[in-house]
Every structure is written in structure tokens, then in C-alpha cells.
N, C-alpha and C positions, 0 to 999 in steps of 0.2 A: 321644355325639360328633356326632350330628347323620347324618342321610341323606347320604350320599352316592352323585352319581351320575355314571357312569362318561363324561368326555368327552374327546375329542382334540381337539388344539389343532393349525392346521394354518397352516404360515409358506409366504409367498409369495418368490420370489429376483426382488428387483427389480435389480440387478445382479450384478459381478463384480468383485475387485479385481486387477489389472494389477501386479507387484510384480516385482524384482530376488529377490527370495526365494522359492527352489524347493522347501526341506526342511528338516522341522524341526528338522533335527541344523545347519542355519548360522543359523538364526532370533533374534534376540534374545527374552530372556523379556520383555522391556519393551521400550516403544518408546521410541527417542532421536533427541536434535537431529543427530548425527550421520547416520540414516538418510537414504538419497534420497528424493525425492515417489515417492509413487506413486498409480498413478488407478485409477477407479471406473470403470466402464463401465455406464452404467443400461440398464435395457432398455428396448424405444421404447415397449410399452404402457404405461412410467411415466412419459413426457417431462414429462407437464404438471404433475406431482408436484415437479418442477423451480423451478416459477414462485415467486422471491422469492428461493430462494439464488444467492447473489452472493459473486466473491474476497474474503479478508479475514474472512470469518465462521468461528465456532468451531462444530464442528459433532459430534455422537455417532454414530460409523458400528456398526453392529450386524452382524455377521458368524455365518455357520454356520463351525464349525471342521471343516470336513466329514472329515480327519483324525485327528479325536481318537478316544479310546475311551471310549465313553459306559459302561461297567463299571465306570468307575473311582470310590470315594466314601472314598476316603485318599487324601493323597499327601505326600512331603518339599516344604518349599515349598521353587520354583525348584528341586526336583529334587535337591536337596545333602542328601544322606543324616544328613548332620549334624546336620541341624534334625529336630526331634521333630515324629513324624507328626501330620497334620489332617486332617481333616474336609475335602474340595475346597469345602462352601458357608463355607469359611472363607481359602480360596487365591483366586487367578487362574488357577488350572491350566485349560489348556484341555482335560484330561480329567476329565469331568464327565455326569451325567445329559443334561445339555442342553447340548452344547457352545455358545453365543452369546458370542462375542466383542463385550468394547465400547473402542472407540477415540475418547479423544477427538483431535480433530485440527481442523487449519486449511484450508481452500477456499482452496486458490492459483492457482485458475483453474478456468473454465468455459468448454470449446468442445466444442457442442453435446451429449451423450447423454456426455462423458467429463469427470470432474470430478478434478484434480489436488490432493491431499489430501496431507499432511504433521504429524508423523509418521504410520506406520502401520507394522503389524510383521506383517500379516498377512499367508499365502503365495501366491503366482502362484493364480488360480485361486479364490479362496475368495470362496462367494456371499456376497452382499451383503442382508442383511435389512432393514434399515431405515436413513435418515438421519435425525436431530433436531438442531436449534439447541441448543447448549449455551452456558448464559451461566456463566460465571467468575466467582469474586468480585473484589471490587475492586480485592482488592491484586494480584491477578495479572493484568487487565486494566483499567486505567484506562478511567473511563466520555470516554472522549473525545468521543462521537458514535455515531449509531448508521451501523454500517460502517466503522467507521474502527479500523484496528489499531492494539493500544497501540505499536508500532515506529515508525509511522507521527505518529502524535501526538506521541512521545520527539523523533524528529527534526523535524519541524518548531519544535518547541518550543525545538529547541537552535541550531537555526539563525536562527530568529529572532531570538533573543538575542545573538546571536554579530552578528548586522546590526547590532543598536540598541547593542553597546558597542562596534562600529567608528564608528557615529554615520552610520549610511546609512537611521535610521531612527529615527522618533521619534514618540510619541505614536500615535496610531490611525491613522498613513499608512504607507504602503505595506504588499502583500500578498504573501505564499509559497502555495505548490502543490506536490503531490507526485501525479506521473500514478498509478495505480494498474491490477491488471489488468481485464479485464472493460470497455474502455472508460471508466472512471471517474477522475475525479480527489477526492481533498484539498484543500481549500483554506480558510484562514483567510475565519472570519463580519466581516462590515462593524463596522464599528466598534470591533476588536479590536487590542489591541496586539501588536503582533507580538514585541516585546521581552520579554514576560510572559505568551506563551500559556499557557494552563491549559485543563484540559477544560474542553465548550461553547462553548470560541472556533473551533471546524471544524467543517465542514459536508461530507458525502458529495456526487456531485455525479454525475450522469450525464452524460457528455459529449454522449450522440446528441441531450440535450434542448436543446441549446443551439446556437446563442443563442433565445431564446425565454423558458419557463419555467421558472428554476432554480431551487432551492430557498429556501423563506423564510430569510432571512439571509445568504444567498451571498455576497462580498463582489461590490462593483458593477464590479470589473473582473475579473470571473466570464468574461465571453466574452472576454474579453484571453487569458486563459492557457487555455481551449478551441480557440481559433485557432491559439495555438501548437503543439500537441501534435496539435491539426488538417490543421497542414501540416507539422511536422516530424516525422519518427517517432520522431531519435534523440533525442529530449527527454525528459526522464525526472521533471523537476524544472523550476518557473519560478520565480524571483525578482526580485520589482517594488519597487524603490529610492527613495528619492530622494536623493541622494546629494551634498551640497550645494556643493561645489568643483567638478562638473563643471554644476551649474544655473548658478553665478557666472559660472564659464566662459561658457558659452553666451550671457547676457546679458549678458553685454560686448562680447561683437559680433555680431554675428544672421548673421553668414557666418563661421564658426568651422571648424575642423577639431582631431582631439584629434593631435599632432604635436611633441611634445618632441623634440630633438634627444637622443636615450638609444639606445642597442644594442637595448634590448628594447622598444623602445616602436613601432614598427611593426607587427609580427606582433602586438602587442594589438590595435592602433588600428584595425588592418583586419579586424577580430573585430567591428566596432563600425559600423553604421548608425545615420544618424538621420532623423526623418522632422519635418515642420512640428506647428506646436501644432494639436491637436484637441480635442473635448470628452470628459475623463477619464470612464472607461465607457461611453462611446457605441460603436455596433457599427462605426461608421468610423473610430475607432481602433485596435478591436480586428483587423480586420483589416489596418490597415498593417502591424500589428505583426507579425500571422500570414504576414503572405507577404513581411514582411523576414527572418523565423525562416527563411525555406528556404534563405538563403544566409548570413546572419550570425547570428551568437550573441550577440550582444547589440543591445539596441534600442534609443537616445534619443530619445525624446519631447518636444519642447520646452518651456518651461514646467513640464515635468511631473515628468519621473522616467525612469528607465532599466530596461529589463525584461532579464534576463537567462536562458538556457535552460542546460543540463546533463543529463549522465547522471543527476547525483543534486542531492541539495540543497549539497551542499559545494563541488562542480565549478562550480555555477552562484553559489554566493556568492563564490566566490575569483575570478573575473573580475568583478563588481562591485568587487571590493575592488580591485582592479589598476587596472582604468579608472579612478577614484576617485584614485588615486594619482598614476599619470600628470599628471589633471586639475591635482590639488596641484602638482604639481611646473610645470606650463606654467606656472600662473596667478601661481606665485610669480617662476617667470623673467622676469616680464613687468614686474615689478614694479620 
């Protein structure tokens, strides 16, 4: 069988998990979508260990069970006497030789030395061994980008779509965004249809980089929707239109206001700033746009197209949709 010689293996506790979960008589055997987040507390000799994970990644946390009973080399699985005994290198029981819990899970956030992770099922208290990137296969995570959640990609995708067969969108114009945590955004690659997103058409995006250098591909009114989310906080979501009855509108008479006589067409209208034509993606656009965001929710651009902000992507396309309506409805009164 070969020499063997006698070594110990010695684990370092680079943090702590933070958990709703006290004891293992309330614990789930498995972790579920239903659980709350809960966080990781690292310790500060590990900070720089830190450098590169970011919200939105998938990631393998490695835990000591420091409760379990390392004695144990049977057990029923999940504990149901019913099931015919095993061998624990054949279970998840966390009574084992080596108690090491592995979790995989999602980074829903990162401020400073405390990382908010979901699911996890491990108890108040339980050290923390190691974290690793874990990549998924395909079918469970769509290759959208790198950083970008398949949730994230789903809805854009579906929003987009949901633009282009209202016809607020067509061909490789206009662009959507979805803020994410960590200072980051989402946002459709240039030249992309919005109508037919498919993974490769998003790009991750660091917010603190801009305006400056964004990522190769960004779409070019990348610092339009950094502006927005720049100055407004409750933004969640941008959506950049071109929405062709309120363009008609506007060139029809260069001193315009959107004003149907309708019940509900005020409390839209006055949702709705507009500002003179500039040149599309330039930083003096971007910013009109950003510091009309602080008091309206939506933005006309002349010439150009209409930006709109929201908690989410649906909030922000259903005021697109509305203004748009409105617009139909003046334009036809006039007629």
C-alpha cells in the first residue's frame, strides 16, 4: 500500500456566518429559495482576499460545522429512520469525520468585510472556511455576460421585447438598463436590438468608471443612464425610447407641450420634462438628462427619444407607454 506518513491538515477561519438560524432542531436539511439572506462577516486579515467578487456572482462558501459529531460514519439520510442506513461519505449529513459544509449560493451584496449571500442554511455563528466562484451550467445559468445574473438578462430581455411590439422600438435603437447592487449597472451592448436581446447583447458596467472608460461594447449612451442613477437614487431601472408619435408631435411645432384635454393626462404630463436637441451620447446630454431625473421621471429629448426611470424595468416602461399614448391621442385631435 505504499508508506504512509502521518500529517495534519490545518484550516484557517476566514470568517463568520450571521444567520436567523440558532439550532439545529429549526435548521433546514437543505437550503431554499424561501430562506432569508444572510451574511458572512470576513475577517480583516482576509480583506484583500476580497478583490474581484462582486453582487450577482455565484459563489461556494465552505463552512466548519462546528456542531456536528465528528463520531458519526452511518446515518439515515435526512434523519428519516425510514430510509436504509449509509455510509455519511455517501449523505450531506453534517455528522461526519470532517464536518465542512458546502453552500452554494448567490453575492447580493458587498459592504465592506460583510458579504450578503443567499441561500444558506447554515447556523448563527458557524466559521467560515473558504469562498470560491462557482460556475453553473448552462441551463441553469444563461451565459448572458460575465456578471450579469440570469434574472437580470430574463428581464431585460423581456422588457425589451415588450418595447419593440408596442413599436417604442425598433431595430438597433434605443437602450434599457437595470441598476444593480455594488454600484453597478446592466445595460444593453451598442448595436443590439433591444427587441431580441439574447445572451452577449449586455454588458456589466461599473458605475464609479464613468463617464470616462466603459466597457468595450457599452452602449453609447452608457453615461445617460449613469447620470440617472447618479442623481436619482429611487431609480432602479432606465428605459430609452424612441417613441414615434411623441417625435411627430414635437416636430410639428418646436414650442409644444404634451396636454390633451383627458382626466388623466396631467398628472402624466407633469411626470414628463423636456430638454433641447443635443448630440446623442455626448456627456452634455447625459447630464441634462441626469439632473432633469431629480425631479421628473421621464425625459424628452428632441430629435431624439425619451428616457424614462422606475423602481424596476416595468414601472419604467409603462410610463413610456402612457406618454406615447397621450402623444397619439393630441396628435390625432389636432387632426
Amino acid at each position: 500500500m505504499g508508506n504512509k506518513k502521518a500529517t495534519q491538515a490545518q484550516c484557517r477561519i476566514v470568517g463568520w456566518v450571521r444567520s436567523h438560524l440558532s439550532s439545529r432542531q429549526g435548521s433546514p436539511a437543505q437550503a431554499g429559495e424561501d430562506l432569508p439572506p444572510a451574511q458572512i462577516e470576513v475577517e480583516e486579515a482576509y480583506r484583500e482576499a476580497l478583490l474581484g467578487l462582486r453582487p450577482g456572482q455565484s459563489a461556494q462558501v465552505l463552512t466548519w460545522f462546528h456542531k456536528a459529531e465528528r463520531g458519526v460514519l452511518q446515518c439515515h439520510p435526512r434523519g428519516d429512520p425510514a430510509r436504509p442506513m449509509r455510509g455519511v461519505f455517501a449523505t450531506r449529513s453534517p455528522d461526519r469525520p470532517n464536518p465542512i459544509g458546502l453552500h452554494p449560493v448567490r453575492i447580493m451584496g458587498i459592504e465592506d468585510l460583510t458579504l450578503t449571500v443567499h441561500p444558506l442554511e447554515a447556523l448563527d455563528g458557524t466559521p467560515v472556511l473558504d469562498l470560491k466562484p462557482l460556475i453553473l451550467p448552462d441551463k441553469q445559468e444563461p451565459a448572458w455576460g460575465r456578471d450579469i445574473p440570469p434574472e437580470t438578462g430574463e428581464a431585460l430581455s423581456s422588457v425589451g421585447r415588450d418595447a419593440w411590439l408596442k413599436g417604442l422600438v425598433n431595430g438597433a435603437n434605443g437602450n434599457l438598463s437595470l441598476r444593480q447592487p455594488g454600484e453597478r449597472m446592466v445595460i444593453t451592448r451598442s448595436g443590439s436590438s433591444v427587441g431580441r436581446l439574447g445572451p452577449g447583447d449586455l454588458v456589466s458596467v461599473d458605475l464609479t468608471s464613468l463617464p470616462g472608460a466603459g466597457p468595450e461594447g457599452m452602449s453609447f449612451e452608457g453615461d445617460l443612464h449613469a447620470e440617472v442613477y447618479r442623481n436619482q437614487s429611487a431609480a432602479g431601472a432606465v428605459v430609452h425610447t424612441h417613441p414615434p408619435t411623441l417625435l411627430a408631435l414635437s416636430l410639428s411645432n418646436s414650442v409644444w407641450r404634451l396636454d390633451p384635454d383627458l382626466y388623466e393626462a396631467t398628472g402624466l404630463a407633469d411626470k414628463m420634462a423636456s430638454i433641447p436637441a443635443m448630440e446623442p451620447g455626448s456627456l452634455e446630454l447625459a447630464q441634462a438628462v441626469g439632473k432633469m431625473a431629480r425631479e421628473k421621471q421621464a425625459v424628452f429629448m428632441h430629435g431624439h427619444g425619451l428616457v424614462c426611470w422606475g423602481s424596476d424595468l416595468n414601472q419604467a416602461l409603462a410610463l413610456s407607454e402612457e406618454l406615447e399614448s397621450l402623444a397619439r391621442i393630441q396628435l390625432l385631435a389636432k387632426r
